[in-house]
PABA-203874 format. One record per residue: residue number from 1; x negated, z, y of N, C-alpha, C in turn. Coordinates in pm, whole numbers. Example, Ala and Ser with C-alpha at 12.3 -4.5 7.8 and 13.67 -1.06 7.14 Angstrom:
2
pos n_u n_w n_v ca_u ca_w ca_v c_u c_w c_v
1 -1319 780 -569 -1230 780 -450 -1320 780 -330 .
2 -1285 708 -225 -1367 714 -106 -1290 787 3 .
! end
This chain:
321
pos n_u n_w n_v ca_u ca_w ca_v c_u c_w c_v
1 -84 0 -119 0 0 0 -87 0 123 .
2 -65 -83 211 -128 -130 313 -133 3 417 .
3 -16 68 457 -25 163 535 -81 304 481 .
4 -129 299 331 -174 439 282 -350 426 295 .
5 -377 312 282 -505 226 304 -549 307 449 .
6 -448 255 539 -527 305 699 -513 423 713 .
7 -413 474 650 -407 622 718 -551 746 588 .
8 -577 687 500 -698 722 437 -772 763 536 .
9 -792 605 524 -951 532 659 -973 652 766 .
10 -814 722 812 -800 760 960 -846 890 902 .
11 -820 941 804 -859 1080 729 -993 1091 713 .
12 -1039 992 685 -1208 1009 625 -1256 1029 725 .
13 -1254 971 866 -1277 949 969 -1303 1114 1046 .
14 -1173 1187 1084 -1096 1289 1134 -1154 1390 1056 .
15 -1209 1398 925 -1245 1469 867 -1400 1520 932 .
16 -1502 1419 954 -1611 1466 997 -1620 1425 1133 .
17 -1485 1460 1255 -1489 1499 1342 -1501 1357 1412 .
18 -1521 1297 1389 -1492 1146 1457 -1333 1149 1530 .
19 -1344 1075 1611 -1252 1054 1753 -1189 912 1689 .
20 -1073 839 1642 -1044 700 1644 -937 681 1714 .
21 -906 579 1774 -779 530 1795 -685 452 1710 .
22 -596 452 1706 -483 392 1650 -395 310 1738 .
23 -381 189 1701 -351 69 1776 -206 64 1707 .
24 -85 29 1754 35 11 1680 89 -109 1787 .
25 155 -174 1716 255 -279 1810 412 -216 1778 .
26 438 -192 1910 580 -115 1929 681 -194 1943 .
27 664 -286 1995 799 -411 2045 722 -547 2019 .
28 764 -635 2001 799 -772 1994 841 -841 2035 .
29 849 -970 2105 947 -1102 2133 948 -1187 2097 .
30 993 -1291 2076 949 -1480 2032 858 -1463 1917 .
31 789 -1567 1939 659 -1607 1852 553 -1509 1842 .
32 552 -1390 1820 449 -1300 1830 361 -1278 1711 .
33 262 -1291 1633 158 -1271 1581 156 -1146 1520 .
34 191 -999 1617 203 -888 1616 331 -853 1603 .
35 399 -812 1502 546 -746 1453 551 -594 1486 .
36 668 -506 1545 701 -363 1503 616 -322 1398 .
37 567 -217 1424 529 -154 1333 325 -232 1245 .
38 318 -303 1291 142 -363 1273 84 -275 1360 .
39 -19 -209 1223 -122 -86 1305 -266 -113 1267 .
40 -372 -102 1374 -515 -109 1343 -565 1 1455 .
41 -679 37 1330 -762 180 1383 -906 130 1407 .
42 -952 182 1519 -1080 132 1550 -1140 259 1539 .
43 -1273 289 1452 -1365 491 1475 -1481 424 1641 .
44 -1534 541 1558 -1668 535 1679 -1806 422 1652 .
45 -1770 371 1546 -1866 286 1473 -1843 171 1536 .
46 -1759 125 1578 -1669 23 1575 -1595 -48 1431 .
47 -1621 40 1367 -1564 -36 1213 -1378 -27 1262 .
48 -1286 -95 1185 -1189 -83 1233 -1097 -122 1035 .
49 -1004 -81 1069 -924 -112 970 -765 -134 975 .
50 -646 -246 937 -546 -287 958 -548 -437 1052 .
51 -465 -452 1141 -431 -554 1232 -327 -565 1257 .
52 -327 -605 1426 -231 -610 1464 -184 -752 1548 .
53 -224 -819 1485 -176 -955 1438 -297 -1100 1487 .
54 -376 -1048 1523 -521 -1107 1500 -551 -1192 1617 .
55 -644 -1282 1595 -636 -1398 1726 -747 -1324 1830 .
56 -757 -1386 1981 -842 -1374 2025 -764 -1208 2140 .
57 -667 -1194 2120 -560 -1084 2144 -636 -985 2052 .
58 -616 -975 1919 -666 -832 1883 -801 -844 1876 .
59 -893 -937 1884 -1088 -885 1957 -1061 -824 2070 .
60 -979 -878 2214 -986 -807 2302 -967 -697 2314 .
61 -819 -634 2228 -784 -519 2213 -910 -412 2120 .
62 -913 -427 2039 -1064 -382 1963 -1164 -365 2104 .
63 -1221 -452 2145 -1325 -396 2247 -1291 -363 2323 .
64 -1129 -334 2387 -1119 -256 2428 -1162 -92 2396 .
65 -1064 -81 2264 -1094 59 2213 -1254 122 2171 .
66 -1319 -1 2129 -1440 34 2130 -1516 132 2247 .
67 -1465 74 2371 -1534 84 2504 -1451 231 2536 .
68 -1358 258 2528 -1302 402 2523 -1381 503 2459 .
69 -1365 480 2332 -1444 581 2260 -1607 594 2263 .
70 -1695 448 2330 -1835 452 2346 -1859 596 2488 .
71 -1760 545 2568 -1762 590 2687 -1692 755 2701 .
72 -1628 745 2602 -1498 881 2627 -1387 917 2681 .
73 -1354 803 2690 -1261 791 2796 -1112 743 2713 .
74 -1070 756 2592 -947 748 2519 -861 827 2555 .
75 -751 723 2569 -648 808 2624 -524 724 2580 .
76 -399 798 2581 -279 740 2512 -253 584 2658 .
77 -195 450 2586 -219 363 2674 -91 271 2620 .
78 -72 215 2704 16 43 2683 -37 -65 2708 .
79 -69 -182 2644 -75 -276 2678 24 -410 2671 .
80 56 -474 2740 132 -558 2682 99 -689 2690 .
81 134 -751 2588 20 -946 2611 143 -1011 2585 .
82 104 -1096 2666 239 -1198 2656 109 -1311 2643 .
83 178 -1405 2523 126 -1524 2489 152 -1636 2525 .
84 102 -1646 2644 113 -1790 2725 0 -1776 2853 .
85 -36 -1917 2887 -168 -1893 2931 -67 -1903 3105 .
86 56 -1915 3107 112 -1927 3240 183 -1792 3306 .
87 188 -1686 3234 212 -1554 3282 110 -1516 3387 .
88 165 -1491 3492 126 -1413 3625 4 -1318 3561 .
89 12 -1201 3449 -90 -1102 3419 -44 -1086 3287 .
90 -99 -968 3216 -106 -932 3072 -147 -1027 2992 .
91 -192 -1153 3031 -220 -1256 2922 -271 -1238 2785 .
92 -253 -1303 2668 -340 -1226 2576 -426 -1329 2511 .
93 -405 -1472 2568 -536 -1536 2535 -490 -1692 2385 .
94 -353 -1633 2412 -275 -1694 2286 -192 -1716 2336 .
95 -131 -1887 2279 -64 -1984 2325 101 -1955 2285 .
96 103 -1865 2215 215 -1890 2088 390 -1833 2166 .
97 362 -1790 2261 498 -1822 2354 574 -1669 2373 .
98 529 -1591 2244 610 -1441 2268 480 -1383 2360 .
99 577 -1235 2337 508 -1121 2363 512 -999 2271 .
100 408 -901 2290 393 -781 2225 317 -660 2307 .
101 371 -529 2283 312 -411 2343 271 -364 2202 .
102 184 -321 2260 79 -217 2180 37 -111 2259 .
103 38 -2 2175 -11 114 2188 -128 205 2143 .
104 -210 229 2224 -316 278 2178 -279 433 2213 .
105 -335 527 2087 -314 658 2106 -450 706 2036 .
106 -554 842 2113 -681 859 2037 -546 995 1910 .
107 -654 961 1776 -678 1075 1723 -765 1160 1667 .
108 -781 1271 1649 -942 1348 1679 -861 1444 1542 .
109 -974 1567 1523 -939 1650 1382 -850 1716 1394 .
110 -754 1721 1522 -658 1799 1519 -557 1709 1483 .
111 -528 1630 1465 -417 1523 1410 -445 1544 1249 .
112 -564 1590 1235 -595 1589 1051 -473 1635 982 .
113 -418 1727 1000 -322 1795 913 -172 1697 902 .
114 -142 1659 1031 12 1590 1030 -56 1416 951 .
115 -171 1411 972 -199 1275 915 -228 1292 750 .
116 -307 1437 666 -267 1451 568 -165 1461 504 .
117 -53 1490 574 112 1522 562 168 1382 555 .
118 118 1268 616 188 1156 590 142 1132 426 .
119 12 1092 447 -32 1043 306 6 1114 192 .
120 12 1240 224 118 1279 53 250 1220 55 .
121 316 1220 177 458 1176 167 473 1017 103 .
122 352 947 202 333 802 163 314 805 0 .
123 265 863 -68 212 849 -204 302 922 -301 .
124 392 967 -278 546 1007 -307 668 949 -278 .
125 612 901 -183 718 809 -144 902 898 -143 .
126 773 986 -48 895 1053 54 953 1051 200 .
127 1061 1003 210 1139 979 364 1060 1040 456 .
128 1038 1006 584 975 1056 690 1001 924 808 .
129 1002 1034 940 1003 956 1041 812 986 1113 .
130 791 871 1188 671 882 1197 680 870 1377 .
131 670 956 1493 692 973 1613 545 930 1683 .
132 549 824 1737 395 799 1800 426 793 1969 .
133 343 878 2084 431 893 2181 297 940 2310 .
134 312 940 2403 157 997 2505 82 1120 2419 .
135 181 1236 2360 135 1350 2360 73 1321 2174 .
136 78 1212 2166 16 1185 2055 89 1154 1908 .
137 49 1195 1811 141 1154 1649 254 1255 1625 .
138 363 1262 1534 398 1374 1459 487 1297 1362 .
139 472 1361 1306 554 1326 1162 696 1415 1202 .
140 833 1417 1137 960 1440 1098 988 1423 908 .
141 968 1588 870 975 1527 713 1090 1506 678 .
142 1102 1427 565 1240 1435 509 1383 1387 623 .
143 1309 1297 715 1417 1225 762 1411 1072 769 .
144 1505 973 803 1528 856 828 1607 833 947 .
145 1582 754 998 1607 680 1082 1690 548 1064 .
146 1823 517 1100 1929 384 1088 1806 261 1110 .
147 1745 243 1194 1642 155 1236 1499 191 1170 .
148 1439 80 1050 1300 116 1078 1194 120 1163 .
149 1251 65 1297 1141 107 1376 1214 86 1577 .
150 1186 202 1626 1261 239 1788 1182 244 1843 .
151 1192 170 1980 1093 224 2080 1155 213 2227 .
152 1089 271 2322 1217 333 2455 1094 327 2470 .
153 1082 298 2620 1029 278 2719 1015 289 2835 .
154 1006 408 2924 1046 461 3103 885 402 3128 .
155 804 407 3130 651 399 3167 542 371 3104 .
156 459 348 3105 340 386 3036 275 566 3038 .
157 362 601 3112 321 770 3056 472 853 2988 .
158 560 744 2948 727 823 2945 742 706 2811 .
159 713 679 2673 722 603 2567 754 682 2450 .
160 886 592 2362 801 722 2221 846 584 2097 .
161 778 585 2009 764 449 1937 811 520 1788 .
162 904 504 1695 958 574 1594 983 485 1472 .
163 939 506 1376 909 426 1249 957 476 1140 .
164 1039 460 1061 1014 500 919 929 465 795 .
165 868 574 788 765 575 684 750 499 527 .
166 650 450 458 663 415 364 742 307 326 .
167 803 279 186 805 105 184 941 108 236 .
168 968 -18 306 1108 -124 358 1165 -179 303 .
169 1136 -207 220 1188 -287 38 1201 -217 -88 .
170 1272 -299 -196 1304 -204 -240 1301 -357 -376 .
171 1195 -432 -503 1230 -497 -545 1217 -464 -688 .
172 1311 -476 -752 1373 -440 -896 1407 -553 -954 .
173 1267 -557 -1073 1273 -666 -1146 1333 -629 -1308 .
174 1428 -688 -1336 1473 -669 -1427 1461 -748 -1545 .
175 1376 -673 -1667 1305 -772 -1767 1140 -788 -1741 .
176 1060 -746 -1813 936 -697 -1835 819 -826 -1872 .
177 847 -913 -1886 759 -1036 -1958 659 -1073 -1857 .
178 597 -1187 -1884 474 -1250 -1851 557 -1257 -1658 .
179 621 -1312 -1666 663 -1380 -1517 701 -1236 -1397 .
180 742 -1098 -1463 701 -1023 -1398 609 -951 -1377 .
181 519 -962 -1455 411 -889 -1479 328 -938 -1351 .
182 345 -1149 -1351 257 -1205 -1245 353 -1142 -1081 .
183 496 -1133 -1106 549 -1121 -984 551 -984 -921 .
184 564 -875 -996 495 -748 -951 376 -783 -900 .
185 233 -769 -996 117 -821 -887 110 -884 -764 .
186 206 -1007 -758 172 -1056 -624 266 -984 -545 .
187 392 -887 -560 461 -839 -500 401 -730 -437 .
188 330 -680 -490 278 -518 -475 174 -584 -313 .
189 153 -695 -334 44 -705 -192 142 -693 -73 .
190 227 -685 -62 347 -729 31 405 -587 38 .
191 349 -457 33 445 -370 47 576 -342 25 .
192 638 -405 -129 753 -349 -175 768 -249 -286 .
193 875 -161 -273 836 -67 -326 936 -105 -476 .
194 833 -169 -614 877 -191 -720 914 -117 -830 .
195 1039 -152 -860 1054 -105 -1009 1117 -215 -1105 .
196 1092 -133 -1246 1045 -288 -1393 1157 -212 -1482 .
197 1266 -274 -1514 1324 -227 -1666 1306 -351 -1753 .
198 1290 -288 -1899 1367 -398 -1928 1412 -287 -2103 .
199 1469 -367 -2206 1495 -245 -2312 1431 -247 -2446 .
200 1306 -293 -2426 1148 -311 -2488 1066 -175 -2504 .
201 1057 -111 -2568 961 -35 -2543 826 -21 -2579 .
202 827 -151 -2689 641 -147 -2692 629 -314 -2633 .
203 695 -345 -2529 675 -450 -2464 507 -441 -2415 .
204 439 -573 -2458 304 -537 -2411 272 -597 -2264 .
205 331 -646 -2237 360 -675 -2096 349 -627 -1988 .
206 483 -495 -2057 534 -359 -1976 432 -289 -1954 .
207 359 -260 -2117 236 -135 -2057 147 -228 -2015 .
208 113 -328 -2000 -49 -391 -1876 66 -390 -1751 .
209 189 -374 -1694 218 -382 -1564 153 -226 -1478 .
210 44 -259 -1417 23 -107 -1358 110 -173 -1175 .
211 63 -246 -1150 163 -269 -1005 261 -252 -963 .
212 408 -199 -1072 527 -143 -1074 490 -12 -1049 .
213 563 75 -948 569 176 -913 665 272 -991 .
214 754 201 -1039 867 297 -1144 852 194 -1290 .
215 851 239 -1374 919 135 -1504 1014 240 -1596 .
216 1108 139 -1632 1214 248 -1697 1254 147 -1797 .
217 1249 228 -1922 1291 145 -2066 1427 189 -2108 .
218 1522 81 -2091 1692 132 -2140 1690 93 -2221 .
219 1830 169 -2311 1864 140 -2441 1921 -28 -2446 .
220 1983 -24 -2345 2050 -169 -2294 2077 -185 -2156 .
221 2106 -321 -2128 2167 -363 -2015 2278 -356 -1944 .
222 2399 -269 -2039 2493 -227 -2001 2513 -140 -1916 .
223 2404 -73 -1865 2389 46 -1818 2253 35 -1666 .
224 2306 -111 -1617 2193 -157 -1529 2231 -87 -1415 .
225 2393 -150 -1428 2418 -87 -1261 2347 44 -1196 .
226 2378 137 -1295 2331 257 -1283 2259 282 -1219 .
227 2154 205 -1178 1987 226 -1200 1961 109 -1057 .
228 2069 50 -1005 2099 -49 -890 2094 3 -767 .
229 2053 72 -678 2144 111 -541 2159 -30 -470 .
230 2271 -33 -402 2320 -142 -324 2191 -125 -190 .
231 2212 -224 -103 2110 -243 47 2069 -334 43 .
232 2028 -351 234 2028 -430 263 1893 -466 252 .
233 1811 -383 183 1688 -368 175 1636 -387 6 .
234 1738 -397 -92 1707 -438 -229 1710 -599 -259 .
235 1604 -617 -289 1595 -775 -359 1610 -732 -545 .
236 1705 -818 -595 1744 -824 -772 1655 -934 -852 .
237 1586 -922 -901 1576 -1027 -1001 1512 -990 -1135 .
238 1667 -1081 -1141 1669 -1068 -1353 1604 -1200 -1445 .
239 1513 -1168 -1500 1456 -1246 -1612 1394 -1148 -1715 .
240 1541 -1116 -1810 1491 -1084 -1910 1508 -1178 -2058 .
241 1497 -1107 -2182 1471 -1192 -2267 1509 -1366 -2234 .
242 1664 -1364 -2276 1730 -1520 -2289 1841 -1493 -2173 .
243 1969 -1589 -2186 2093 -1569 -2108 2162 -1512 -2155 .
244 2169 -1440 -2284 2270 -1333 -2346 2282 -1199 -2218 .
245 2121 -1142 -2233 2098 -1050 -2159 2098 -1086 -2013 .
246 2067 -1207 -1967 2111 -1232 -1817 2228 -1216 -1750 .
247 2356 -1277 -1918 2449 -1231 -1858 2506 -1149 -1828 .
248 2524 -1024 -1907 2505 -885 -1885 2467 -838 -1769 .
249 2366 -849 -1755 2275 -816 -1569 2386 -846 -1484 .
250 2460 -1001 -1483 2503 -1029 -1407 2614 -988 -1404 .
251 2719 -949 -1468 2811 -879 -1525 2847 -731 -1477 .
252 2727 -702 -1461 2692 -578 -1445 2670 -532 -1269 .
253 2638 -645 -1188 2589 -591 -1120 2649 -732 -979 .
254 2742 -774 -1031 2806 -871 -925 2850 -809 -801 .
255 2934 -714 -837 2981 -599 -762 2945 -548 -625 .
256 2771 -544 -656 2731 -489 -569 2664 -569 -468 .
257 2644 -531 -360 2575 -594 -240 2446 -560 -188 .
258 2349 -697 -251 2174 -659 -232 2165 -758 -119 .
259 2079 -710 -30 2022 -856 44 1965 -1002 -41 .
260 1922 -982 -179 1886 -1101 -284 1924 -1118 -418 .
261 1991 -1131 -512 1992 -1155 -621 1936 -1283 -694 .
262 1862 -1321 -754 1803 -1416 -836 1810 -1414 -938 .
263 1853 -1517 -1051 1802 -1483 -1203 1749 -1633 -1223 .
264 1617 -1577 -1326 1556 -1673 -1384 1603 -1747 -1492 .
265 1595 -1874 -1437 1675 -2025 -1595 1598 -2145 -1559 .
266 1661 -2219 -1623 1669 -2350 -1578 1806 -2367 -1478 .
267 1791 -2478 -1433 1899 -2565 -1366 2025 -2592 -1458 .
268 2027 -2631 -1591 2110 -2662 -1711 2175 -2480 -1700 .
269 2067 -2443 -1744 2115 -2286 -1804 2232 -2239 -1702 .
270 2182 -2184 -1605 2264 -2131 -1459 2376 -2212 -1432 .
271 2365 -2322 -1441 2516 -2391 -1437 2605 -2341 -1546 .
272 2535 -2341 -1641 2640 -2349 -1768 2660 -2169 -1767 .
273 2575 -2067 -1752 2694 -1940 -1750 2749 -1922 -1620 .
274 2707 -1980 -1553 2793 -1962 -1398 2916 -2014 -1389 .
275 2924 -2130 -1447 3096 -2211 -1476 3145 -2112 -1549 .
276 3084 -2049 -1681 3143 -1990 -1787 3219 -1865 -1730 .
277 3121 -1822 -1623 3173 -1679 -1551 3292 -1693 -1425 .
278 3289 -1805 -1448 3388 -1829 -1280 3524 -1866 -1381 .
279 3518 -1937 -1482 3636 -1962 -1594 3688 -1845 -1624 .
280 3635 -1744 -1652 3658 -1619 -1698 3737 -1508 -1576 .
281 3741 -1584 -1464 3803 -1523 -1341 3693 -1434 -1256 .
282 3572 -1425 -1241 3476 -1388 -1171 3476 -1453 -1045 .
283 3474 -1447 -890 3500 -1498 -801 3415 -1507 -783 .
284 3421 -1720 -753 3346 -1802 -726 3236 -1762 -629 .
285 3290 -1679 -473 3214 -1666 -353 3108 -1558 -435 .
286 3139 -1421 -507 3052 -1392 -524 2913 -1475 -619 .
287 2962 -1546 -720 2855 -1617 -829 2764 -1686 -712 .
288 2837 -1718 -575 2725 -1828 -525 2674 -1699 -432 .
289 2652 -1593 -449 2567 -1549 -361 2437 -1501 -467 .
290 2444 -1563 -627 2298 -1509 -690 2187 -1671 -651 .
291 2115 -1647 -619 1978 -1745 -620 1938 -1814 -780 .
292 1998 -1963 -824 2014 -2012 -935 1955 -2142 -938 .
293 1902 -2193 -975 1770 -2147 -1020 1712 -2100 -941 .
294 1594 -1959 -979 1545 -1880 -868 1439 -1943 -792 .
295 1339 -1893 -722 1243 -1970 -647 1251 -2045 -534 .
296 1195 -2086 -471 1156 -2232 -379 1110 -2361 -522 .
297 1180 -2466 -484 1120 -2586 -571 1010 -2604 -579 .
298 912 -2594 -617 744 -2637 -624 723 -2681 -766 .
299 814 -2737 -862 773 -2767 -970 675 -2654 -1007 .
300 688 -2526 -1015 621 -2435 -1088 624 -2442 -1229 .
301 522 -2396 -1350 489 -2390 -1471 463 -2271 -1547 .
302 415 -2263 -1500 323 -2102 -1537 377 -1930 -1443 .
303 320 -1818 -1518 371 -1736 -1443 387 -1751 -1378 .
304 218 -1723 -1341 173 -1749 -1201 268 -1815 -1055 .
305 236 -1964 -1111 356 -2041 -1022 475 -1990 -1020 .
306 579 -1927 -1102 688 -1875 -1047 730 -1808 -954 .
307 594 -1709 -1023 600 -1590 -926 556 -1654 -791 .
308 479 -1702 -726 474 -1726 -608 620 -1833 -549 .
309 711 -1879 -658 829 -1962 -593 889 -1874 -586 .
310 953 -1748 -644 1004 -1646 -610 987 -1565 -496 .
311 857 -1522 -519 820 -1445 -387 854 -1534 -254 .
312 797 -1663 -275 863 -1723 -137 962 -1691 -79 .
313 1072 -1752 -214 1207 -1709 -178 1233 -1561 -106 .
314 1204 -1463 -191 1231 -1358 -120 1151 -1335 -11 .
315 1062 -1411 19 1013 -1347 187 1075 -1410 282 .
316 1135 -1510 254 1201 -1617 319 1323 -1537 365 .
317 1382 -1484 248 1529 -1401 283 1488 -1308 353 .
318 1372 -1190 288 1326 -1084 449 1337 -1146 546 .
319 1259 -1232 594 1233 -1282 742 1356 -1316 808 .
320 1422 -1369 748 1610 -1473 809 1687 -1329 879 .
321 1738 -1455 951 1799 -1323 1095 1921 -1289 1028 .
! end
């Protein structure tokens, strides 16, 4: 996980008394490079770790922070770059038409403790709000926030930038074989927070998946829903054994409302239980909201290739307004 990565970095750091800053992008507009919530930490070394969305915008920002901490002079800050070389001021050196604020805030060994407090939560993957603001960090345990990420704005000394912690996703692959095994792996780079059933239990598949964060072996598929929470934040996809058990999944879990459902077939296959299920009185509007055949088209073959037509797909659906 990308954000347990920096906030380490920021620990190792804080630990032997080193001073770093923490760079966050709070707001967004247009075409921005830099999204809510993209954080990079610069120490006293200048070593730095994360990004906040790269380009000749985050070198400047970096030597900025560099020059704070060479000098001593860190202090909680705003910047804001607007990307266009025709803005009056804030320029950031990049053509690409939005804008973004970033926030620089120092943290020193007294932040050590609320920043150890994230990383257990992060690695538990326990709820937390994460408050970044002039007077510096604080964590909120054991809460959420409707929005993963708020920010209000009176000044550059009157800001408070509010995040929820840990993963935003939520993808549950259902069915253990070669094609999830590749799609967990490439999923896990993307910060979603995975889980694997399928009702195998010396599936050898299952035990080489270490990139699933949960795996759970059922007696059957009858009993998927269960194990479903609805949101707008769950992506579904079922490829287990054949279409016996697909259909089941689907059977099982029409009902509910994910931001993605997918199941893996052919083109032949998915037609033919999808007619079968709409004959049977299953409403049509819902069958067309599963992803059939799953993926982006790329003539994929191999795990491998699936998994990256899948993943497309589902980043494609994150991103869509």
């Amino acid at each position: 996980m990308k954000a347990l990565h920096l906030w380490q970095f920021i620990s190792k750091r804080l630990k032997t008394g080193q001073t770093v800053i923490l760079l966050t992008v709070a707001s967004s507009t247009g075409s921005s490079p830099g999204r809510p919530g993209f954080k990079m930490v610069v120490d006293e070394t200048g070593a730095t770790c994360g990004s906040i969305g790269g380009g000749i915008m985050e070198v400047k920002l970096v030597e900025l922070a560099k020059e704070q901490l060479k000098n001593g002079t860190a202090t909680p800050l705003l910047k804001r770059q607007i990307h266009h070389k025709t803005a009056p001021r804030d320029q950031s050196g990049m053509i690409c038409s939005g804008e973004q604020t970033v926030v620089f805030i120092p943290l020193n060994k007294a932040d050590l403790q609320t920043v150890k407090s994230l990383i257990r939560f992060l690695r538990q993957n326990i709820p937390a709000v994460l408050q970044i603001s002039p007077a510096g960090i604080r964590l909120l345990e054991h809460q959420k926030n409707k929005h993963d990420y708020q920010f209000t704005c009176q000044n550059e000394h009157d800001f408070l930038f509010e995040e929820n912690t840990g993963f935003k996703n939520q993808l549950c692959i259902i069915g253990g074989g070669h094609c999830a095994l590749a799609l967990s792996e490439l999923m896990s780079k993307m910060d979603f927070y995975i889980r694997l059933f399928d009702d195998r239990p010396d599936l050898d598949t299952l035990k080489k998946n270490r990139f699933a964060h949960e795996k759970s072996v059922l007696e059957n598929y009858e009993d998927i829903a269960v194990f479903m929470p609805p949101g707008n934040n769950v992506y579904v996809v079922a490829m287990t054994l054949g279409y016996r058990s697909d259909e089941v999944v689907i059977r099982r879990l029409l009902d509910k409302n994910f931001k993605y459902f997918g199941v893996l077939g052919s083109a032949a296959k998915m037609k033919t239980l999808l007619d079968n299920l709409q004959k049977e009185g299953f409403p049509a509007q819902k069958l067309s909201r599963i992803c059939a055949p799953i993926g982006i088209p790329i003539n994929s073959r191999t795990p491998e290739e699936i998994a990256v037509s899948i993943a497309a797909e589902i980043i494609a659906m994150k991103n869509s307004c």
